[in-house]
N, C-alpha and C positions, 0 to 999 in steps of 0.2 A: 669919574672913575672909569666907564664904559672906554673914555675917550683915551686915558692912561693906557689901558690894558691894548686894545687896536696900539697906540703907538709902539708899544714895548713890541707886541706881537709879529709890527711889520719891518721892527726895524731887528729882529731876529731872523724873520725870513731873510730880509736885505742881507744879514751877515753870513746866512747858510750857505746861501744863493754868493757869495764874495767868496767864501770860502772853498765851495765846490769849484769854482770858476779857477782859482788859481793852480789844482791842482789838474785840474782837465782841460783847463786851454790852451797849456804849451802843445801836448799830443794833437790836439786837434786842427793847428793851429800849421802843426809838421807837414800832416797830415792833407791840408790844403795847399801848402805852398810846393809839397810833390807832384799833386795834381795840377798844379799850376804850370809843372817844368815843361819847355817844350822839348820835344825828341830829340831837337839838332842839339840840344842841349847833351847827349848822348857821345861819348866818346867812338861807341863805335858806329855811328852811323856819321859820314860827310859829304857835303853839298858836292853835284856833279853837273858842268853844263858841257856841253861839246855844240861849238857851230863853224861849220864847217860848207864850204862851196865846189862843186865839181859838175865836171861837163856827162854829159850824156853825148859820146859822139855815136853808140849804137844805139839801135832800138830798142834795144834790150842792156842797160848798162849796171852795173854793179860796184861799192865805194866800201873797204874796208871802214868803219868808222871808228872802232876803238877796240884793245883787245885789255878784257877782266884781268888785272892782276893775280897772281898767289894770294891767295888769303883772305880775297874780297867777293863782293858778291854785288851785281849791279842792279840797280831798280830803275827803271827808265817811266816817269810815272807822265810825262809830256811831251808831243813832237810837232815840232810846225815845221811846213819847209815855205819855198816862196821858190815858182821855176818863171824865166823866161825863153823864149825863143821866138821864131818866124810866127806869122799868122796866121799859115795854115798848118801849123803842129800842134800835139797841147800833148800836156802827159798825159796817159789812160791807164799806169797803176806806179803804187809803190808800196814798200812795204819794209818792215827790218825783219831781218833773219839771224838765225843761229850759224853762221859760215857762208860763204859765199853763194853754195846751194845748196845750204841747210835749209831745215824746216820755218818755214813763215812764223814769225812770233808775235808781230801784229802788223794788220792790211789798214794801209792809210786808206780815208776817204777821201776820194780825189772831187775836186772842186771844178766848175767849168772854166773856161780860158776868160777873162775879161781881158778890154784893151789896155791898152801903156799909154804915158801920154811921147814917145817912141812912136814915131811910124812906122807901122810893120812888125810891132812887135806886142806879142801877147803877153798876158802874165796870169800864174797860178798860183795861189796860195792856199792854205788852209793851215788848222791846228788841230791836237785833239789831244784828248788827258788818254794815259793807259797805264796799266800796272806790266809792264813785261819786266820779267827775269831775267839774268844771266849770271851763271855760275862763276867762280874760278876760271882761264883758261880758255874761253871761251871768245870766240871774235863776232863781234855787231858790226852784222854788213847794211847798207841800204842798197835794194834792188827798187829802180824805175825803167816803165819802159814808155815809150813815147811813141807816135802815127809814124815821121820819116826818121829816116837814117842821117838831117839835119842836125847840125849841132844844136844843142841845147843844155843853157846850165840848170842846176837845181843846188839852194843852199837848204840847207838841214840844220835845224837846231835841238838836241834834245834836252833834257832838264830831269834831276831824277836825284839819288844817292846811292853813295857806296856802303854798303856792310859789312864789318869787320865781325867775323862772327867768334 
């Protein structure tokens, strides 16, 4: 009898517990698979890379890179570059800016010169994650400057997305 009544008992719970389940597992269920979405999944958010190569003939040189559409909004959240030149030059800054000599919006960390398998020629690289902005309208310059007045290239890659807001 003891063993009837446990059966009946559990197999009520089982159906409570079945029954609850059908009516709250779709929401929850939603509920997870939103959490699941990834953002690119997002209409207005789209993938952005720009790489691009240019000489540094001054010391001091500076490279339109890309100017903000109407209506978007740019996120540059990574930037590597990779420079070469002579072996006794190396770059000693760079950075992206808001115009040409606009305000600095992030200061790359420059890396020492290591050799090439090139004779006579050095090479610089580095990378680094950043959250920089750019509005609407707005132009993303890179500014490097280097030891001589020697040519020297520099390619820039950046990586990021646009915001349709």
């Amino acid at each position: 009898m003891k063993f009837t009544r446990r059966l009946i008992a559990s197999a009520a719970a089982v159906a409570a517990v079945a029954t609850l389940g059908h009516f709250f597992a779709q929401p929850v269920l939603a509920q997870v698979r939103a959490a699941l979405v990834r953002d690119v999944d997002n209409p207005a958010l789209a993938p952005f890379t720009l790489d691009t190569t240019f000489s540094l003939t001054a010391v001091n040189s500076q490279q339109l890179l890309v100017t903000v559409p109407a209506g978007k909004r740019l996120v540059i959240e990574n930037i590597s570059y990779v420079s070469a030149g002579g072996a006794s030059d190396q770059l000693v800054y760079g950075s992206l800016r808001n115009g040409e000599f606009g305000p600095i919006v992030v200061l790359l960390g420059i890396n020492p010169p290591h050799a090439s398998v090139t004779s006579g020629l050095t090479l610089q690289d580095g990378s680094q994650q950043s959250k920089a902005y750019f509005d609407s309208g707005q132009d993303v310059w890179a500014s490097a400057s280097h030891l001589s007045g020697s040519s020297r290239t520099i390619e820039v890659a950046l990586s990021g997305y646009w915001i349709t807001p």
